[in-house]
PDB file of the backbone (N, CA, C, O) and the ligand in Angstrom, with CONECT records:
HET     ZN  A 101       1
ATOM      1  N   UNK A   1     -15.360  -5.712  -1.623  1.00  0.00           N
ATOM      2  CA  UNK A   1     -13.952  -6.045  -1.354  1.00  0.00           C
ATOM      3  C   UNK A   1     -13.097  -4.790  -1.472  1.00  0.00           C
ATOM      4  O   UNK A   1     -13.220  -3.973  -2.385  1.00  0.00           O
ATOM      5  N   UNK A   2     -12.326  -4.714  -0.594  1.00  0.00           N
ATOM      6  CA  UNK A   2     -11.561  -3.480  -0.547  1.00  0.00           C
ATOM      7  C   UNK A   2     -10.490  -3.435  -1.400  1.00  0.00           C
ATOM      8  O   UNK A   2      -9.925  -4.527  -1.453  1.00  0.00           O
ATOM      9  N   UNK A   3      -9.841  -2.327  -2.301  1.00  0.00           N
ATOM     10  CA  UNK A   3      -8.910  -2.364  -3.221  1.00  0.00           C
ATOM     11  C   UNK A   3      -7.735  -1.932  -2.770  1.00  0.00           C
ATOM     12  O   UNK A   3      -7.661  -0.741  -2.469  1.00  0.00           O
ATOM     13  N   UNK A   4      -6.559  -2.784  -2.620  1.00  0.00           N
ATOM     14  CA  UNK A   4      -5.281  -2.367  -1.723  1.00  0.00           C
ATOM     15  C   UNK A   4      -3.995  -1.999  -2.998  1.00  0.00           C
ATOM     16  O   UNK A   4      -4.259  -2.458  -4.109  1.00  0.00           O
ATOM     17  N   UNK A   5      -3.040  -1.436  -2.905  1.00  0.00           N
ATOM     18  CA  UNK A   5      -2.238  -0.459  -4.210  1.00  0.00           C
ATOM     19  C   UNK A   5      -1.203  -0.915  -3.334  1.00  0.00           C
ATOM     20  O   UNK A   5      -1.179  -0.918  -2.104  1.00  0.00           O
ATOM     21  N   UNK A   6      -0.078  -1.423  -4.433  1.00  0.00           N
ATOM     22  CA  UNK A   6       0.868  -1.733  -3.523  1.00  0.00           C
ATOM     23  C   UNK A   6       2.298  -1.584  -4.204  1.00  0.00           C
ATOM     24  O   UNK A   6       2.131  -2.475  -5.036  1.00  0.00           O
ATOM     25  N   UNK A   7       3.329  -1.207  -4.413  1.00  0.00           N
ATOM     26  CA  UNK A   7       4.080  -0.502  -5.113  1.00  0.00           C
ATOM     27  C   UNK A   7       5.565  -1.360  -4.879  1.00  0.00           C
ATOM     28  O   UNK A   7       5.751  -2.328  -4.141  1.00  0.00           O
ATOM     29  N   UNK A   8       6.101  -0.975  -5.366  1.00  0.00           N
ATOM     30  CA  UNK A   8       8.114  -2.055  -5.251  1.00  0.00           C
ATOM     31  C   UNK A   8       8.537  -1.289  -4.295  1.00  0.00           C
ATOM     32  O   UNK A   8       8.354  -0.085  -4.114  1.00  0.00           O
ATOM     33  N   UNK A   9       9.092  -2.027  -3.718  1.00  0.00           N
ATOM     34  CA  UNK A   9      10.174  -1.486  -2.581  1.00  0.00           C
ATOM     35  C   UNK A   9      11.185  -1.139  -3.196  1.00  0.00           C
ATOM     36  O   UNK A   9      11.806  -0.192  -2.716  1.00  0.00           O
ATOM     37  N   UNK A  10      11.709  -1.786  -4.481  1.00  0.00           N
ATOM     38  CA  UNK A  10      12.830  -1.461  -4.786  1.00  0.00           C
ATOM     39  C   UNK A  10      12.390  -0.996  -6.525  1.00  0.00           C
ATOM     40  O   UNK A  10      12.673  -1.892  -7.320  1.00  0.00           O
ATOM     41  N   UNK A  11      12.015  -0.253  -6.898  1.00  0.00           N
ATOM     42  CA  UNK A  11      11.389   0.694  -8.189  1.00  0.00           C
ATOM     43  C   UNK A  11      12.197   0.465  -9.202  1.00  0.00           C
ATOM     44  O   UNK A  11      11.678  -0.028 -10.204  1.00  0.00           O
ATOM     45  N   UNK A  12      13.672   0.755  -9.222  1.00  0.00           N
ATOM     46  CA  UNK A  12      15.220   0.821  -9.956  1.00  0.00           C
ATOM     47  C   UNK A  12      14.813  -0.444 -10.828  1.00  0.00           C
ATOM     48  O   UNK A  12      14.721  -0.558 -12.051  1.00  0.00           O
ATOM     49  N   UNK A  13      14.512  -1.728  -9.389  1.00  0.00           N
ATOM     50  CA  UNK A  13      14.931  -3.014  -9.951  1.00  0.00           C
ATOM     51  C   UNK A  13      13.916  -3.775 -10.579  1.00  0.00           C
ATOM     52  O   UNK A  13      14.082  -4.955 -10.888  1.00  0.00           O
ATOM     53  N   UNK A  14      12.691  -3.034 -10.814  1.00  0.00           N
ATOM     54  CA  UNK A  14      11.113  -3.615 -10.378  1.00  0.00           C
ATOM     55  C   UNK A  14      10.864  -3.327 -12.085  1.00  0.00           C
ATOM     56  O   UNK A  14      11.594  -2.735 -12.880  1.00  0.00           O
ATOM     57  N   UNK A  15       9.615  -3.954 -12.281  1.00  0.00           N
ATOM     58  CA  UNK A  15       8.791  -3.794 -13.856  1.00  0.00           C
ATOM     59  C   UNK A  15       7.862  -3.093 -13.501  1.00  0.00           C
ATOM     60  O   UNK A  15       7.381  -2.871 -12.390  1.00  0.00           O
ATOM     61  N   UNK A  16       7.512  -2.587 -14.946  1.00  0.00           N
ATOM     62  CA  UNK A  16       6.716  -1.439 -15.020  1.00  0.00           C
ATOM     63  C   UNK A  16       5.680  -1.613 -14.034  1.00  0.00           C
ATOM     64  O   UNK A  16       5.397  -0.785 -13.168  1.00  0.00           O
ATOM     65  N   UNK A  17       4.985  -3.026 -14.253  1.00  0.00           N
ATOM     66  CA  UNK A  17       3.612  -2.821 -12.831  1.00  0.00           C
ATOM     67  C   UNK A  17       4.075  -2.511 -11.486  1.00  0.00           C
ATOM     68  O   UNK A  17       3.430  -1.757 -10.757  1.00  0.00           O
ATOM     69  N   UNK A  18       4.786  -2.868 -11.251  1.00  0.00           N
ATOM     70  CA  UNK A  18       5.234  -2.102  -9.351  1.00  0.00           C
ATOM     71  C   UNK A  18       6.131  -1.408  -9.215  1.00  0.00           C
ATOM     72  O   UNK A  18       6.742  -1.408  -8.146  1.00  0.00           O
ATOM     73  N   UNK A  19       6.528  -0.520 -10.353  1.00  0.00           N
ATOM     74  CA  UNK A  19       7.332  -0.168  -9.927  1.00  0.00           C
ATOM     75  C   UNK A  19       6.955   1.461  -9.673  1.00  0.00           C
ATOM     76  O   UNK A  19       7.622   2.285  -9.048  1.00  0.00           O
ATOM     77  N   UNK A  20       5.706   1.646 -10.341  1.00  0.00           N
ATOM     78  CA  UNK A  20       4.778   3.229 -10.150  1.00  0.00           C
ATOM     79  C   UNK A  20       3.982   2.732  -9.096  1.00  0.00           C
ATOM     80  O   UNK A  20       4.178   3.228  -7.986  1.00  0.00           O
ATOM     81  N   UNK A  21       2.663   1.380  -9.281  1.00  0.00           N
ATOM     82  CA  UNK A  21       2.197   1.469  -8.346  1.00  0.00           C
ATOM     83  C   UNK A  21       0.873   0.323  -8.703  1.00  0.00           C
ATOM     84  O   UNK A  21       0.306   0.808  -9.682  1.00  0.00           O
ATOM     85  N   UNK A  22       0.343  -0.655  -8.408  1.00  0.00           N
ATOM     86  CA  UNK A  22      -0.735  -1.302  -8.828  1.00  0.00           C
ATOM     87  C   UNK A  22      -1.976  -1.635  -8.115  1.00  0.00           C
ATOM     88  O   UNK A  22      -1.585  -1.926  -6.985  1.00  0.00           O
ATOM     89  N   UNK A  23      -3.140  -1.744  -8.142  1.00  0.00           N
ATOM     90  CA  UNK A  23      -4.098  -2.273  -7.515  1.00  0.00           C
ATOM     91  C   UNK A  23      -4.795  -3.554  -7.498  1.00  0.00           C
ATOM     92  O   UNK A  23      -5.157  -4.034  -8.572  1.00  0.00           O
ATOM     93  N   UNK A  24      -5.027  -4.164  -6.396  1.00  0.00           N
ATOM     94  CA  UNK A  24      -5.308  -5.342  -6.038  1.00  0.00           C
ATOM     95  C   UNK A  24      -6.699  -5.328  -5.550  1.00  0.00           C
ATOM     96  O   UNK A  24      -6.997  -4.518  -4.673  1.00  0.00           O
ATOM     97  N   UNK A  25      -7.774  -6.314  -6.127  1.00  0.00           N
ATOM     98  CA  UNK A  25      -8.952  -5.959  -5.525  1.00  0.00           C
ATOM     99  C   UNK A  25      -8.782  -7.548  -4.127  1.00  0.00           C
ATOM    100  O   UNK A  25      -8.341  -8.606  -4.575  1.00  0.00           O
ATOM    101  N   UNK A  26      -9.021  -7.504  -3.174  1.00  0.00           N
ATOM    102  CA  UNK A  26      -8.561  -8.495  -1.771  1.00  0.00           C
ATOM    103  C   UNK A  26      -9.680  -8.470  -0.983  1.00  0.00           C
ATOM    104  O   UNK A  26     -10.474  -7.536  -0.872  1.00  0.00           O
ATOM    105  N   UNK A  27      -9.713  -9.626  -0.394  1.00  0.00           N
ATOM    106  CA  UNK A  27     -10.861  -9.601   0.777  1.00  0.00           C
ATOM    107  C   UNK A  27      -9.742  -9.318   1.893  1.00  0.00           C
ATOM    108  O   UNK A  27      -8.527  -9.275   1.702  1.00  0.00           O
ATOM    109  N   UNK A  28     -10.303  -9.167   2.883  1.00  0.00           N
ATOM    110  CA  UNK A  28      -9.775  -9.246   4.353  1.00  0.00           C
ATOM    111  C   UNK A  28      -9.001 -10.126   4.930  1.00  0.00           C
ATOM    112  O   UNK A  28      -8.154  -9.960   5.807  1.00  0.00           O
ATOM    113  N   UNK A  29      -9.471 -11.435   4.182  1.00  0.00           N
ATOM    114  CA  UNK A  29      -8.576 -12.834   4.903  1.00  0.00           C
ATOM    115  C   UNK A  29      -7.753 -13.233   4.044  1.00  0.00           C
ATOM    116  O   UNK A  29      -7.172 -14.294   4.272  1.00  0.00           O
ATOM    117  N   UNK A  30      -7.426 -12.383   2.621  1.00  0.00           N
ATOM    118  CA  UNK A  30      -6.289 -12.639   1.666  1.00  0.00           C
ATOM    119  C   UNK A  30      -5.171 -12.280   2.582  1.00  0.00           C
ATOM    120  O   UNK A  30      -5.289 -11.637   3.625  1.00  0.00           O
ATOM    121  N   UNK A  31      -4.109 -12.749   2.095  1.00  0.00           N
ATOM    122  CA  UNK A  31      -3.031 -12.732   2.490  1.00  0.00           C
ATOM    123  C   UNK A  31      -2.541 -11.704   1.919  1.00  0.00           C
ATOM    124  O   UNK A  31      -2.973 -11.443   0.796  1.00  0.00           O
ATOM    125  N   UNK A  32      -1.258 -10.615   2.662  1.00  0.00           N
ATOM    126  CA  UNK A  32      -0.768  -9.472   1.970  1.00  0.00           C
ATOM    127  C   UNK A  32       0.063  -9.631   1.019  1.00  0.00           C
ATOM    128  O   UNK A  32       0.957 -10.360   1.447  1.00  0.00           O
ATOM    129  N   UNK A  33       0.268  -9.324  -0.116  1.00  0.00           N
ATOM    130  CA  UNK A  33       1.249  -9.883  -1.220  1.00  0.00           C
ATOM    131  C   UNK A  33       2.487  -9.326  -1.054  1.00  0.00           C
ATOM    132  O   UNK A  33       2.461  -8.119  -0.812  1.00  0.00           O
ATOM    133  N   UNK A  34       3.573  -9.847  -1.110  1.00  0.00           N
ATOM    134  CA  UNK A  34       4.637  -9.578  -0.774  1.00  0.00           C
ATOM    135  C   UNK A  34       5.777  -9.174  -1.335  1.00  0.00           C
ATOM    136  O   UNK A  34       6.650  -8.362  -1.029  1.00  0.00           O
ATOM    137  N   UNK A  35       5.513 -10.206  -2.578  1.00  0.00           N
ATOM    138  CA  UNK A  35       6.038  -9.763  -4.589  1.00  0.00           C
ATOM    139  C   UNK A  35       5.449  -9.426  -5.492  1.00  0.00           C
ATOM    140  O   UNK A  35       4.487 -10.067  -5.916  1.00  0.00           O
ATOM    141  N   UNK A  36       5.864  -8.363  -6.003  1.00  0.00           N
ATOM    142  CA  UNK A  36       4.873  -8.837  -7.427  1.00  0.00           C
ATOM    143  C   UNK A  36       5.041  -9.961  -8.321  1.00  0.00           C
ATOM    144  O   UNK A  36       6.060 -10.630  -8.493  1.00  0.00           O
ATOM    145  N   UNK A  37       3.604 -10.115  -9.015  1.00  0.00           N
ATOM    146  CA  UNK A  37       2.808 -10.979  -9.302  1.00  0.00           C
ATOM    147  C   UNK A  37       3.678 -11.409 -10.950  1.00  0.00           C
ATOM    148  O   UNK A  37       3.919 -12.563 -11.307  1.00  0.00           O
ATOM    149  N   UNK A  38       4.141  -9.715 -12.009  1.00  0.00           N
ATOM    150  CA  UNK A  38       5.156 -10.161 -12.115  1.00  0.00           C
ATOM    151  C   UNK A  38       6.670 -10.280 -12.359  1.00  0.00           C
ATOM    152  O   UNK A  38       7.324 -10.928 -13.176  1.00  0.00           O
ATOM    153  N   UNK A  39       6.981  -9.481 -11.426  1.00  0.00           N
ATOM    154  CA  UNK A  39       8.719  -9.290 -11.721  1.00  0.00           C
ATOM    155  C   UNK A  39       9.203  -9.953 -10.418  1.00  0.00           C
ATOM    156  O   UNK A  39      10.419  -9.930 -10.228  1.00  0.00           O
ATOM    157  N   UNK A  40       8.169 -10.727  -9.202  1.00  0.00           N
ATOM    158  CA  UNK A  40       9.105 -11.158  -8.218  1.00  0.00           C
ATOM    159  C   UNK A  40       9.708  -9.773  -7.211  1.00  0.00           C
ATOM    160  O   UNK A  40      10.584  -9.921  -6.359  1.00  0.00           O
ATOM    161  N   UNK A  41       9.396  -9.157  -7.356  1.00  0.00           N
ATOM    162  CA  UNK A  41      10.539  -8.139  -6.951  1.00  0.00           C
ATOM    163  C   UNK A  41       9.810  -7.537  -5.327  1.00  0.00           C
ATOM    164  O   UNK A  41       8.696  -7.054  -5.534  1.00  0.00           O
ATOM    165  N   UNK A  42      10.211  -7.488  -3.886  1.00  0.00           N
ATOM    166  CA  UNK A  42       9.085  -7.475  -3.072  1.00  0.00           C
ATOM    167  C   UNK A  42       8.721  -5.965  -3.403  1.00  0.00           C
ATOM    168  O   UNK A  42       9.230  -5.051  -4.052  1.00  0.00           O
ATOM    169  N   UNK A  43       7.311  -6.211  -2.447  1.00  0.00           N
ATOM    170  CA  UNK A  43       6.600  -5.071  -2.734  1.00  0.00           C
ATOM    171  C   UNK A  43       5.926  -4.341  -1.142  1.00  0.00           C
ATOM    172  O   UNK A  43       5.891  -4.810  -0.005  1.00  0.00           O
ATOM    173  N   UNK A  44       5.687  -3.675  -1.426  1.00  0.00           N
ATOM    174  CA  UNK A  44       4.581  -3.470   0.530  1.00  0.00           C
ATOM    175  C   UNK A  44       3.158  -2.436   0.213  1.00  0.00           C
ATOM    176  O   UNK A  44       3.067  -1.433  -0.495  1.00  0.00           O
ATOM    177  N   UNK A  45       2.508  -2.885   0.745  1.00  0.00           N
ATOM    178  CA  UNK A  45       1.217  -2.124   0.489  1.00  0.00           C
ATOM    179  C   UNK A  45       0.976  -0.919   0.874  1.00  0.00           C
ATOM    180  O   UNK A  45       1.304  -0.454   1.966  1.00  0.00           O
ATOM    181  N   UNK A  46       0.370  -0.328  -0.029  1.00  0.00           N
ATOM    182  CA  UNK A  46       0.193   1.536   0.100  1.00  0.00           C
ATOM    183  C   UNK A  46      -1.317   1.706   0.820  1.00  0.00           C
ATOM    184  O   UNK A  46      -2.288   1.498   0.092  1.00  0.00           O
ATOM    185  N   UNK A  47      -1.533   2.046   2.106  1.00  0.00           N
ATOM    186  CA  UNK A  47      -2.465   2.219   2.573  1.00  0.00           C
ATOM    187  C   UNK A  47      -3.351   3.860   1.544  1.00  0.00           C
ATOM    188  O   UNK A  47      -2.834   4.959   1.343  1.00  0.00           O
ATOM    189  N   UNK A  48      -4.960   3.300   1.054  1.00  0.00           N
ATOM    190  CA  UNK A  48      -4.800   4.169   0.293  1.00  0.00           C
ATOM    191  C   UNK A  48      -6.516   4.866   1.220  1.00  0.00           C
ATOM    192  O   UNK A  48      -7.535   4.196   1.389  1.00  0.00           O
ATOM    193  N   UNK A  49      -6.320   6.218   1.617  1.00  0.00           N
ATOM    194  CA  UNK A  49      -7.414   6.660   2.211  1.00  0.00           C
ATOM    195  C   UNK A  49      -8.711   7.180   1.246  1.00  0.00           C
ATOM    196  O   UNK A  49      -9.708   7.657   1.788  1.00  0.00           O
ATOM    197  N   UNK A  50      -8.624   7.063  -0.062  1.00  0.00           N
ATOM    198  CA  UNK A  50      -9.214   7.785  -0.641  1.00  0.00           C
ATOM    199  C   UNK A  50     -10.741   6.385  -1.202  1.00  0.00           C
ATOM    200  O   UNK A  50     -10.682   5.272  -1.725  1.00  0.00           O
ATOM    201  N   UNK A  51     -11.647   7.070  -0.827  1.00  0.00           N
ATOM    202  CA  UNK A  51     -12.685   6.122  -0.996  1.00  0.00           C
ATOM    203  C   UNK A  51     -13.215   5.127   0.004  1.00  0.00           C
ATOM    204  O   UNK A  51     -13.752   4.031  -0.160  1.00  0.00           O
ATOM    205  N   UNK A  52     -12.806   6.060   1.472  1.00  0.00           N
ATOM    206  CA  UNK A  52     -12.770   5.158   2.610  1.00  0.00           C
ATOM    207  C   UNK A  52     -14.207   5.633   2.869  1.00  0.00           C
ATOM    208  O   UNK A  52     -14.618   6.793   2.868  1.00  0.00           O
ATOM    209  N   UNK A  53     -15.029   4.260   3.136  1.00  0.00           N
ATOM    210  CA  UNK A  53     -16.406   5.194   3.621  1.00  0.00           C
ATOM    211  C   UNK A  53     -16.578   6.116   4.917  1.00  0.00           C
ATOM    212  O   UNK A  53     -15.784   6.099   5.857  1.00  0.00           O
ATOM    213  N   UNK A  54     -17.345   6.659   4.869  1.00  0.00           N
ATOM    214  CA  UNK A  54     -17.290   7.723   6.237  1.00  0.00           C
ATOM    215  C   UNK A  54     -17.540   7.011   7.408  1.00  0.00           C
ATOM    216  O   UNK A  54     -18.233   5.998   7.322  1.00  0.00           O
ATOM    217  N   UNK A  55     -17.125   7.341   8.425  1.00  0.00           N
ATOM    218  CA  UNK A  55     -17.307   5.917   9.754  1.00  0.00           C
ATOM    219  C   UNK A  55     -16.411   5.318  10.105  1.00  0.00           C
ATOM    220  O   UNK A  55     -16.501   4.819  11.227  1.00  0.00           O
ATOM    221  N   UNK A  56     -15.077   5.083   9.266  1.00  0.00           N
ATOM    222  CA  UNK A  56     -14.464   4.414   9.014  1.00  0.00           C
ATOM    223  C   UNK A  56     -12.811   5.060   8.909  1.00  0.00           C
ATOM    224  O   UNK A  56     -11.737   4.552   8.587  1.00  0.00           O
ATOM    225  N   UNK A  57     -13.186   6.308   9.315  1.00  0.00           N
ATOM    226  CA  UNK A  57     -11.673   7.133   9.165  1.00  0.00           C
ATOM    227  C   UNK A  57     -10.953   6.255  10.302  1.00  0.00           C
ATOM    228  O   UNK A  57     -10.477   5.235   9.805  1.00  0.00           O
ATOM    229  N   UNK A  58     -10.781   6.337  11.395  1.00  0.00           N
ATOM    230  CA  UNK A  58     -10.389   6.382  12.836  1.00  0.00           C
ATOM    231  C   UNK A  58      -9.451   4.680  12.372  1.00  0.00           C
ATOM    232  O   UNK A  58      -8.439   4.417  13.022  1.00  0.00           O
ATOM    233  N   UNK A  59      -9.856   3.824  11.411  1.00  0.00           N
ATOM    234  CA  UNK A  59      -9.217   3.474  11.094  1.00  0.00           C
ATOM    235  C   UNK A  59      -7.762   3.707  10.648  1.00  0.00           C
ATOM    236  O   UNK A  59      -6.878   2.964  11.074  1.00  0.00           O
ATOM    237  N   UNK A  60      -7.485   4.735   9.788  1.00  0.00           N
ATOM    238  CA  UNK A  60      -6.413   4.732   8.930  1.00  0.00           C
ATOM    239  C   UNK A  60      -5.529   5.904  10.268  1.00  0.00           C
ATOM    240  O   UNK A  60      -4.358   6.237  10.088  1.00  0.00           O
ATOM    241  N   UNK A  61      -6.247   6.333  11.392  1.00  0.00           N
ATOM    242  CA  UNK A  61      -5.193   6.929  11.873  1.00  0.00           C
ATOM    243  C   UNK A  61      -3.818   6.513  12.293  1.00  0.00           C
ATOM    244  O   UNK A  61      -3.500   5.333  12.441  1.00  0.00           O
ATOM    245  N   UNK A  62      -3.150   7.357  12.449  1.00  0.00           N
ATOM    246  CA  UNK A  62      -1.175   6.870  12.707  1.00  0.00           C
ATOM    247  C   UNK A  62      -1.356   5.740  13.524  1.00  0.00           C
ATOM    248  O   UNK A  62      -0.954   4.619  13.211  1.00  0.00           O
ATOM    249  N   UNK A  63      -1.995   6.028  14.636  1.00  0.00           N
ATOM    250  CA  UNK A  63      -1.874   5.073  15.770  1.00  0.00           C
ATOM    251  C   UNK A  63      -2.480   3.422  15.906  1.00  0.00           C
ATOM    252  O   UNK A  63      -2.063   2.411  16.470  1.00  0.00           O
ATOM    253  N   UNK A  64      -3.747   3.768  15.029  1.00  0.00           N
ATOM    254  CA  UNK A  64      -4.167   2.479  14.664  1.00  0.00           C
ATOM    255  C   UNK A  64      -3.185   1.721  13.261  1.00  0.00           C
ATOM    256  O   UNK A  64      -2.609   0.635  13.313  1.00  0.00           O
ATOM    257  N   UNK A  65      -3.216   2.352  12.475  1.00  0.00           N
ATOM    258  CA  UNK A  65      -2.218   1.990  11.340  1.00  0.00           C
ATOM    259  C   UNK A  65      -1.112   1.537  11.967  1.00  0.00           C
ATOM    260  O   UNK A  65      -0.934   0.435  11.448  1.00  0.00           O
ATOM    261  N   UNK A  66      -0.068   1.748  12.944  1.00  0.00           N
ATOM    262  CA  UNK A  66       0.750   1.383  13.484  1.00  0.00           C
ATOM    263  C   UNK A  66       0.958   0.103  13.944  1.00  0.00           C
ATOM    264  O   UNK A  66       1.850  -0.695  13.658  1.00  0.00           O
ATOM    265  N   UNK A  67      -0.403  -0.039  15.034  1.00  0.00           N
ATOM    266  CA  UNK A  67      -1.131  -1.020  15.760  1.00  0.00           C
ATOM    267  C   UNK A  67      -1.180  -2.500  15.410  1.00  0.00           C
ATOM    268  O   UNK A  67      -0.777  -3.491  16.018  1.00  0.00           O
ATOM    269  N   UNK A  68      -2.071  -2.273  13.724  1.00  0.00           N
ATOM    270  CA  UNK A  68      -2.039  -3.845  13.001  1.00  0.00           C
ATOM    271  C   UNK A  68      -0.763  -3.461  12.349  1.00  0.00           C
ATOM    272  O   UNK A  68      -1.166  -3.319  11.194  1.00  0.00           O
ATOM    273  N   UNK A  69       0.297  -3.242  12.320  1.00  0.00           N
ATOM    274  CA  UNK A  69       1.591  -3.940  11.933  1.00  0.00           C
ATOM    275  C   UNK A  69       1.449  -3.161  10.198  1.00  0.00           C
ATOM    276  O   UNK A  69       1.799  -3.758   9.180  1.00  0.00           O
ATOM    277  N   UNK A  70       0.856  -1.725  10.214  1.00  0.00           N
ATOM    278  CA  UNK A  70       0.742  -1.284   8.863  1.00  0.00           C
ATOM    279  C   UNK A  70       2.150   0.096   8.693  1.00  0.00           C
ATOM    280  O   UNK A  70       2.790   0.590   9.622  1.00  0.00           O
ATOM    281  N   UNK A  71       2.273   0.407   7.213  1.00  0.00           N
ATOM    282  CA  UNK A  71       2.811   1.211   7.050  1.00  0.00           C
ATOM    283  C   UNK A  71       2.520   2.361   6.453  1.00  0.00           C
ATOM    284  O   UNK A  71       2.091   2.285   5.301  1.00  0.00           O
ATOM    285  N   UNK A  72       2.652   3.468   6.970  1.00  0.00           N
ATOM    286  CA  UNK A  72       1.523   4.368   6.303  1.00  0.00           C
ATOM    287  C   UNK A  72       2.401   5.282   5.792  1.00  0.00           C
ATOM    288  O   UNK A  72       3.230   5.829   6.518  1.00  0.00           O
ATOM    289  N   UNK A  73       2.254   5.652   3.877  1.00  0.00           N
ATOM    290  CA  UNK A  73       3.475   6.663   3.817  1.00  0.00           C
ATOM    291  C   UNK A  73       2.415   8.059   2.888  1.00  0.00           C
ATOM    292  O   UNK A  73       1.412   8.213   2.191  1.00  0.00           O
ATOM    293  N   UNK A  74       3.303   8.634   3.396  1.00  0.00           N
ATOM    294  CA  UNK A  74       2.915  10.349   3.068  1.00  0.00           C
ATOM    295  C   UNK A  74       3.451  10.782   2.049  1.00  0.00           C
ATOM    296  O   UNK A  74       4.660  10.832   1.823  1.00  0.00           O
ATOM    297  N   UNK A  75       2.454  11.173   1.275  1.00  0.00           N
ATOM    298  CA  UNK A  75       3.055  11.351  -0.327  1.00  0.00           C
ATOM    299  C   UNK A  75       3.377  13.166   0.225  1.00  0.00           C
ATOM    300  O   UNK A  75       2.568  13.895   0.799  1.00  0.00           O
ATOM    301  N   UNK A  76       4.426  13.414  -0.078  1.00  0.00           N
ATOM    302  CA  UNK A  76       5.151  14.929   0.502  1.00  0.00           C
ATOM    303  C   UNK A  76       5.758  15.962  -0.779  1.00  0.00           C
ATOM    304  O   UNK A  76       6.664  16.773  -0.967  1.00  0.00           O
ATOM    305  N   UNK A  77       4.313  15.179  -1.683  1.00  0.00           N
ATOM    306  CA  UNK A  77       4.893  15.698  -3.404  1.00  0.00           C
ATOM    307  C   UNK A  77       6.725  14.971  -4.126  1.00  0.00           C
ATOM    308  O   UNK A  77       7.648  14.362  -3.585  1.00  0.00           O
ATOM    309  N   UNK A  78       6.520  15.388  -5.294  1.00  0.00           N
ATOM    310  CA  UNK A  78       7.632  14.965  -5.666  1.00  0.00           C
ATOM    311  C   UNK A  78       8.315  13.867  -5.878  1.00  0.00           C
ATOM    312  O   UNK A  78       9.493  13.752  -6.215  1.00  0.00           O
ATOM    313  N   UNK A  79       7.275  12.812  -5.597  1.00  0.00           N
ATOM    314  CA  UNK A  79       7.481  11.574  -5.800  1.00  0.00           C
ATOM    315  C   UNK A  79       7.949  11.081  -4.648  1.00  0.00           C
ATOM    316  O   UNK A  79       8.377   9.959  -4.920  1.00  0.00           O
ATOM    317  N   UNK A  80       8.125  11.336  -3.337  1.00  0.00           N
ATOM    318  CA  UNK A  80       8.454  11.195  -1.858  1.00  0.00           C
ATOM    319  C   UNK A  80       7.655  11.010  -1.218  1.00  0.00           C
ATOM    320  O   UNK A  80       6.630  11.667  -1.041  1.00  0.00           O
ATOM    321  N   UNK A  81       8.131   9.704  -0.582  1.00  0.00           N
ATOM    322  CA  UNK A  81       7.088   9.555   0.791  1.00  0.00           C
ATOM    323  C   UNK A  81       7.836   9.138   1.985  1.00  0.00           C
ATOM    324  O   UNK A  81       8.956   8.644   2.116  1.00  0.00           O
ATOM    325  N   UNK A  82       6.932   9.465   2.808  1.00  0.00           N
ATOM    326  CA  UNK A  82       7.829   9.987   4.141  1.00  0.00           C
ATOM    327  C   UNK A  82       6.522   8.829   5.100  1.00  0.00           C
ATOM    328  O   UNK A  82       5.301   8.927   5.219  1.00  0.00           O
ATOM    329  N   UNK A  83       7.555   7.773   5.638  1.00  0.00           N
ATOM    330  CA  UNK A  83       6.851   6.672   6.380  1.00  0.00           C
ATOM    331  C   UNK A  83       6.308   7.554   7.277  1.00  0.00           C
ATOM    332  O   UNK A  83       6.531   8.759   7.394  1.00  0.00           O
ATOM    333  N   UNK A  84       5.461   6.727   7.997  1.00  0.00           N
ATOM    334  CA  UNK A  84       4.779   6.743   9.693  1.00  0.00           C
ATOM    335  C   UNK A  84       4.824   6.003  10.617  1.00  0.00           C
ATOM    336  O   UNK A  84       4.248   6.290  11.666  1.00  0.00           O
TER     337      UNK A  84
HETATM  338 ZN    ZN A 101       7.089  -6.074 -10.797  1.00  0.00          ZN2+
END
């Protein structure tokens, strides 16, 4: 099962679990979580490339990421990320 990290949209307003960043272990046909689990507060999933098996890159590119309706953000240091 693939492990998806999914962080607060809104950090300021969020509890400690989403508001740095948490992991979810999910199958494929789970549904994407939308709040956290528990402050309520929405959240959106951090596409995370690291531990992707090999074969399997061509997935996470911009264009496919785009494609299924994903958001892909670029950690640009500094605690910034810069969508795709
Ligand atoms: Zn929370």
């Amino acid at each position: 099962m693939p492990i998806y990290v999914y962080q607060s949209i809104t950090p300021e307003k969020s509890c400690g679990l989403c508001a740095s960043s948490f992991e979810r272990f999910q199958s494929f046909s789970e549904a994407t979580l939308t709040e956290c689990p528990e402050c309520h507060a929405p959240i959106h999933r951090i596409i995370q490339p690291v531990g992707m098996r090999v074969g399997k890159k061509h997935l996470l590119t911009d264009d496919n990421v785009k494609k299924h309706g994903f958001t892909k953000l670029v950690n640009e240091g500094g605690g910034k990320f810069r969508k795709i």
